[in-house]
Backbone as CSV, one residue per row, in Angstrom:
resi,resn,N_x,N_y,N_z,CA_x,CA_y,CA_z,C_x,C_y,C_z
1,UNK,-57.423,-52.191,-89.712,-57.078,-52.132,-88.293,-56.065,-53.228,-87.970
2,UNK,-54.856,-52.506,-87.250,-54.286,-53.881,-86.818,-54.502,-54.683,-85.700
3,UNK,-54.573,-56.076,-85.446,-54.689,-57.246,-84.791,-54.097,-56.886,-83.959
4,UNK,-54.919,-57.164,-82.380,-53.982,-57.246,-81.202,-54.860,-58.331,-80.379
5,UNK,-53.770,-58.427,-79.320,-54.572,-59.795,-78.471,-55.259,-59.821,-77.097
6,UNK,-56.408,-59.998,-77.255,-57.188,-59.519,-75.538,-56.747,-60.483,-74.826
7,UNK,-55.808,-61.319,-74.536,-55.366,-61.576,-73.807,-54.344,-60.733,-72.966
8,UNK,-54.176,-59.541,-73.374,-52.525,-59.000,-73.192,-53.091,-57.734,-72.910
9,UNK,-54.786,-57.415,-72.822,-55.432,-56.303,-72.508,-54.772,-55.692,-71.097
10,UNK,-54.870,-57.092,-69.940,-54.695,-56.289,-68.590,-52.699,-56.617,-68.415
11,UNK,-52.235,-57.087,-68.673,-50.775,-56.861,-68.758,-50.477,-55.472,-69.168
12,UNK,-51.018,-54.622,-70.281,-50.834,-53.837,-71.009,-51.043,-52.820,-69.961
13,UNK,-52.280,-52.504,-69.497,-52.762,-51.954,-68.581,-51.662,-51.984,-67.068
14,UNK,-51.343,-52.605,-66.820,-50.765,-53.022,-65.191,-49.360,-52.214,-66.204
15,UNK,-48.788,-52.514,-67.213,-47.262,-52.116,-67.470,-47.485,-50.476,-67.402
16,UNK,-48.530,-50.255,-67.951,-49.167,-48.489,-67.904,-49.193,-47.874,-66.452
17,UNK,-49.618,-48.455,-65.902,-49.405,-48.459,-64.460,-47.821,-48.126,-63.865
18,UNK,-47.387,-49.051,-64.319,-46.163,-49.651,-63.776,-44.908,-48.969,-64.616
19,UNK,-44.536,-47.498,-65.475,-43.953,-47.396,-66.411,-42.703,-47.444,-65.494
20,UNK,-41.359,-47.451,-66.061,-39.945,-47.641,-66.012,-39.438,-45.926,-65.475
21,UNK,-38.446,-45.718,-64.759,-38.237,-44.526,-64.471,-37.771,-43.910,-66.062
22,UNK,-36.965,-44.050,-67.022,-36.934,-43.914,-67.953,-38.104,-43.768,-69.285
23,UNK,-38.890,-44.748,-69.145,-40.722,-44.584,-70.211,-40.847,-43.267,-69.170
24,UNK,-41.651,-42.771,-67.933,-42.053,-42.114,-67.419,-41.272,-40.832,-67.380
25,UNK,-39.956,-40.425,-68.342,-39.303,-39.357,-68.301,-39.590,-39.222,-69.631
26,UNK,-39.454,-39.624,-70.532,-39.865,-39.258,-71.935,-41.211,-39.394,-72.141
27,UNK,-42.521,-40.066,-71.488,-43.691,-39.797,-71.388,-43.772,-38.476,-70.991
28,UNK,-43.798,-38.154,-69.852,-44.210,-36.861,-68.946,-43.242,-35.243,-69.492
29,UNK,-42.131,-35.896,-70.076,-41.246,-34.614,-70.565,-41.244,-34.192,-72.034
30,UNK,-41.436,-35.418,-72.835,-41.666,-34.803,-74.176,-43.076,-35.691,-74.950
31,UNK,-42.921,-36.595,-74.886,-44.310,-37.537,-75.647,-45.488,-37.132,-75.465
32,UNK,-45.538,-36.503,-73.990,-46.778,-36.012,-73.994,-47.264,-34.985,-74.888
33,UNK,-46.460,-33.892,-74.944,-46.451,-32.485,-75.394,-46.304,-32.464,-76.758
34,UNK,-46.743,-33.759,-77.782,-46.151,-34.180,-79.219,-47.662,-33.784,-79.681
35,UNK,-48.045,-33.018,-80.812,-48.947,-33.033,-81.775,-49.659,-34.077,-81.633
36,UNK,-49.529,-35.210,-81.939,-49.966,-36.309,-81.941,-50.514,-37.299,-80.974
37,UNK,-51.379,-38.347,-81.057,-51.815,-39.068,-80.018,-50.812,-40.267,-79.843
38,UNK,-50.035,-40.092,-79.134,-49.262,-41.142,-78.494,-49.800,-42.371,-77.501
39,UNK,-49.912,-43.654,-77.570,-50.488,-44.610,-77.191,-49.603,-45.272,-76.107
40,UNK,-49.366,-45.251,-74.645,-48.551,-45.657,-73.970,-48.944,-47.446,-73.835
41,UNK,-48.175,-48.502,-73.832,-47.964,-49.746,-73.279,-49.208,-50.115,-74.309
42,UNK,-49.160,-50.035,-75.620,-50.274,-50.385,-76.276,-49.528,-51.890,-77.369
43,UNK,-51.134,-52.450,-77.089,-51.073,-53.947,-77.656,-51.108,-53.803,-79.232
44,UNK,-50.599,-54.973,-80.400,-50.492,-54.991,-81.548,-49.839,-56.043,-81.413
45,UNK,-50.760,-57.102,-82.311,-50.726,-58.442,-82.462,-50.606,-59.355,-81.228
46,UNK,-49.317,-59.973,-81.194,-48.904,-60.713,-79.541,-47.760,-60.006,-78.703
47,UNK,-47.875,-58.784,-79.092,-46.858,-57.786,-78.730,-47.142,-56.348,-78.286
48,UNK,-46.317,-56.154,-76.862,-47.150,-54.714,-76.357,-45.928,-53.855,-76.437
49,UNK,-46.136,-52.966,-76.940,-45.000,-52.136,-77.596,-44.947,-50.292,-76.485
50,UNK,-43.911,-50.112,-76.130,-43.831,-49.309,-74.757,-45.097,-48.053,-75.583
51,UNK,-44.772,-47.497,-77.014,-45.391,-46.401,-76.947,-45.383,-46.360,-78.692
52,UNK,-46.823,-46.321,-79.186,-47.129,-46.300,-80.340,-47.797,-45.091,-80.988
53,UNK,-47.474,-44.417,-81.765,-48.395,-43.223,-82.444,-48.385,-43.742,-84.016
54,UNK,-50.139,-43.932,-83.939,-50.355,-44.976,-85.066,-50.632,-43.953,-86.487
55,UNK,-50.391,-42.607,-86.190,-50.982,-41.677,-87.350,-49.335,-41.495,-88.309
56,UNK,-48.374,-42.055,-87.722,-46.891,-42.460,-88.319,-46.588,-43.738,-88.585
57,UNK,-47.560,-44.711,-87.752,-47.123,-46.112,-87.749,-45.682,-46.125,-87.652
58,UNK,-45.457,-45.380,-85.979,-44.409,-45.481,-85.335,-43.983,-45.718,-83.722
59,UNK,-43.476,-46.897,-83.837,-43.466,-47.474,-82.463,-42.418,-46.967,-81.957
60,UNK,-41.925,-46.926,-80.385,-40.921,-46.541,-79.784,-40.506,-47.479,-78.072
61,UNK,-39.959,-47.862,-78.404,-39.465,-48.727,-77.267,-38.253,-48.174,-76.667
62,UNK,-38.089,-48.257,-75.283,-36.900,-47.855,-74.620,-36.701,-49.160,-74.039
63,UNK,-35.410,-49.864,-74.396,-34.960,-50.959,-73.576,-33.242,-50.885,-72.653
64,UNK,-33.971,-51.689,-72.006,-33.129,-51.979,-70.246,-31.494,-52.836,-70.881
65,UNK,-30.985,-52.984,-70.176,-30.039,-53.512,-70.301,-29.964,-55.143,-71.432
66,UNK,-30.901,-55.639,-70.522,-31.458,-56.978,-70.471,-31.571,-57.518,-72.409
67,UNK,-31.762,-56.345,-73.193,-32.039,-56.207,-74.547,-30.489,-56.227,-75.425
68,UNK,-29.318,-56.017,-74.146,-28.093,-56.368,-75.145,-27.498,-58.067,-75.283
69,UNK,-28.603,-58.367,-74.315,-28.221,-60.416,-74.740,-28.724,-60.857,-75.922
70,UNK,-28.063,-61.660,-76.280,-28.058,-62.353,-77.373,-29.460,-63.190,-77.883
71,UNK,-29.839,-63.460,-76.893,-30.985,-64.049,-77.189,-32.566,-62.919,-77.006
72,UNK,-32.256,-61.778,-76.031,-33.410,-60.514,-76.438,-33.094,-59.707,-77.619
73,UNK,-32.000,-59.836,-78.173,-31.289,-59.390,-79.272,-32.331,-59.876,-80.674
74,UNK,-32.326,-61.090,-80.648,-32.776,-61.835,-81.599,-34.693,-61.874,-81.730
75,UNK,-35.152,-61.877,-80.650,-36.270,-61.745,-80.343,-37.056,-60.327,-80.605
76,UNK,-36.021,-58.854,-80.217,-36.252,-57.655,-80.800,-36.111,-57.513,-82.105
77,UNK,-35.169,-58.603,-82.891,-34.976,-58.533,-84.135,-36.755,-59.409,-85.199
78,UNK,-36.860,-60.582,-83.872,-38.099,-61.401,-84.837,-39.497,-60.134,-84.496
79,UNK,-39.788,-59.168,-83.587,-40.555,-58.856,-83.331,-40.648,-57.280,-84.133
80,UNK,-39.274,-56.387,-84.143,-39.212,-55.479,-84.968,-39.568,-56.417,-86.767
81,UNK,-39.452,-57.236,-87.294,-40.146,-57.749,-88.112,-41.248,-58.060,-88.788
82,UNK,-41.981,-58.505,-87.484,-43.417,-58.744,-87.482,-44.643,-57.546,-87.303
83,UNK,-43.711,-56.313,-86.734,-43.919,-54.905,-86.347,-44.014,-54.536,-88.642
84,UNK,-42.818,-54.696,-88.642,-42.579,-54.519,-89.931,-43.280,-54.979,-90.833
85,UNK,-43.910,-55.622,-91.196,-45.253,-56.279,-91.784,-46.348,-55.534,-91.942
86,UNK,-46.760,-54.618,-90.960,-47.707,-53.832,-90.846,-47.146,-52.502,-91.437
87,UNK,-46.040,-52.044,-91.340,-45.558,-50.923,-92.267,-44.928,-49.765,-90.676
88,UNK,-44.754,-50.676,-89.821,-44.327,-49.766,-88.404,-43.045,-49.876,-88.399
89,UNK,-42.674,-48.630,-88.193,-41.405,-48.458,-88.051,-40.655,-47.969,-86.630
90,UNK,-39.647,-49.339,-85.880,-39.263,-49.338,-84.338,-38.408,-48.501,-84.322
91,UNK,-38.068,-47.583,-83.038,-37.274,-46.352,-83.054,-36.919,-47.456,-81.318
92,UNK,-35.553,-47.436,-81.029,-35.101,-48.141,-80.171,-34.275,-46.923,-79.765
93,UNK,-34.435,-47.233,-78.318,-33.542,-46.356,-77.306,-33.466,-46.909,-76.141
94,UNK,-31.752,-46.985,-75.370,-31.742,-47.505,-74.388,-31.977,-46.342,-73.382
95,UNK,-32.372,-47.110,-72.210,-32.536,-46.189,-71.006,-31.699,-45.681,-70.771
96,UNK,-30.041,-45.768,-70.714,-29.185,-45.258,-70.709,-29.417,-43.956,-71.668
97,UNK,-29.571,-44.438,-72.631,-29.600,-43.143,-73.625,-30.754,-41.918,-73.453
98,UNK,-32.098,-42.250,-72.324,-33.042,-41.326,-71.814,-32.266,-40.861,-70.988
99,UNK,-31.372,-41.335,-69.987,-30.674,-40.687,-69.010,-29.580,-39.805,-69.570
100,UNK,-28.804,-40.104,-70.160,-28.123,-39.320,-70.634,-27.816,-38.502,-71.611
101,UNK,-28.702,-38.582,-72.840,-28.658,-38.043,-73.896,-30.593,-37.755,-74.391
102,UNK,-31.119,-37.293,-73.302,-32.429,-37.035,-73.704,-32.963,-36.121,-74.490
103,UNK,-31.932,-35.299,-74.746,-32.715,-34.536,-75.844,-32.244,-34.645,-77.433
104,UNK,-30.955,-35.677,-77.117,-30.429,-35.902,-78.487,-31.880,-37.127,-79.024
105,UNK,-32.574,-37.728,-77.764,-33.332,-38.961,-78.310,-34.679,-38.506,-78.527
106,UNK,-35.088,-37.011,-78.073,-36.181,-36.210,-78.339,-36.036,-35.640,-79.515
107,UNK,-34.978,-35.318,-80.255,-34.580,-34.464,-81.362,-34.793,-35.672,-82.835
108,UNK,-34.185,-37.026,-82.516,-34.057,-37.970,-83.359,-36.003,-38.604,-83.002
109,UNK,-36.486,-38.443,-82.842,-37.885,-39.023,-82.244,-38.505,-38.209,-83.302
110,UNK,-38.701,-36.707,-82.880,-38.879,-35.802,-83.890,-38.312,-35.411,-85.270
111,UNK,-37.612,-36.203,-85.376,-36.829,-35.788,-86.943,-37.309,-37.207,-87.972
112,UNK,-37.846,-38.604,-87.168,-38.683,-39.389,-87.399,-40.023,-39.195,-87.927
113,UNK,-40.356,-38.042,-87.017,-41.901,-37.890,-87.139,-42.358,-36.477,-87.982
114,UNK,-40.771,-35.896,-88.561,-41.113,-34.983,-89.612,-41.406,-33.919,-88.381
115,UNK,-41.002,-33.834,-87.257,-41.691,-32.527,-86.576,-40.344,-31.740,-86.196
116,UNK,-40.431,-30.910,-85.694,-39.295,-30.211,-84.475,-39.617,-29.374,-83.871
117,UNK,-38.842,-29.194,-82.879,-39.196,-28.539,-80.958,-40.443,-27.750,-80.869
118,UNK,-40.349,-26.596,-81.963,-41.904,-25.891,-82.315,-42.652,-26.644,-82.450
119,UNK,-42.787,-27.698,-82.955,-44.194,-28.502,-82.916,-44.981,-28.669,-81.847
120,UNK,-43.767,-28.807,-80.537,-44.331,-29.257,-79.032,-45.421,-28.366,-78.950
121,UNK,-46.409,-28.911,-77.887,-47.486,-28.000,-77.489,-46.347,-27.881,-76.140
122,UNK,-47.071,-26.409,-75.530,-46.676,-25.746,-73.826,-46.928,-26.428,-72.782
123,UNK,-45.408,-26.509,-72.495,-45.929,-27.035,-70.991,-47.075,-26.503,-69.825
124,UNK,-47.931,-27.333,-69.220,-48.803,-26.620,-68.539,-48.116,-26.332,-67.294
């Protein structure tokens, strides 16, 4: 089992709450509807990672602007690392890229996870 930190239980929780107009378009439009159990705003180690499906040991983060500075740059780099240790592999997408290219980032999500479009379950 991997290590996560109960300190970061109710942060985790409140960000679940609180998803990004972007997390909440690829949650509700395709993540949901994935074979698989997808884990939204879930903790691992000292790090809460937007959306984890642990039966791939594959994480997925959508980041904001804020992730092209130099110094969140470096920090996504020490943390995709430490992700890496455990054998998880980070799939990065900017919000820009949910807005505008969402199904090219649904297609590459799924071509990750060995699935495609047939895999989806029906929308209800």
């Amino acid at each position: 089992m991997i290590p996560y930190n109960k300190k970061l239980v109710s942060n985790a929780q409140t960000l679940r709450k609180n998803m990004t107009p972007e997390e909440k378009h690829l949650w509700y439009d395709f993540l949901k509807r994935l074979p698989l159990n997808v884990r939204r705003q879930h903790n691992i180690e000292n790090y809460i990672v937007d959306f984890y499906i642990a039966e791939k040991k594959i994480v997925i983060e959508i980041d904001g602007i804020q992730h092209t500075a130099p110094e969140h740059k470096e920090a996504d780099r020490q943390r995709d690392a430490a992700l890496a240790c455990w054998n998880i592999t980070v799939l990065r997408y900017s919000n820009d890229s949910i807005r505008r290219n969402f199904n090219a980032v649904a297609e590459d999500i799924l071509k990750n996870l060995d699935l495609d479009f047939s895999d989806l379950k029906p929308v209800r």
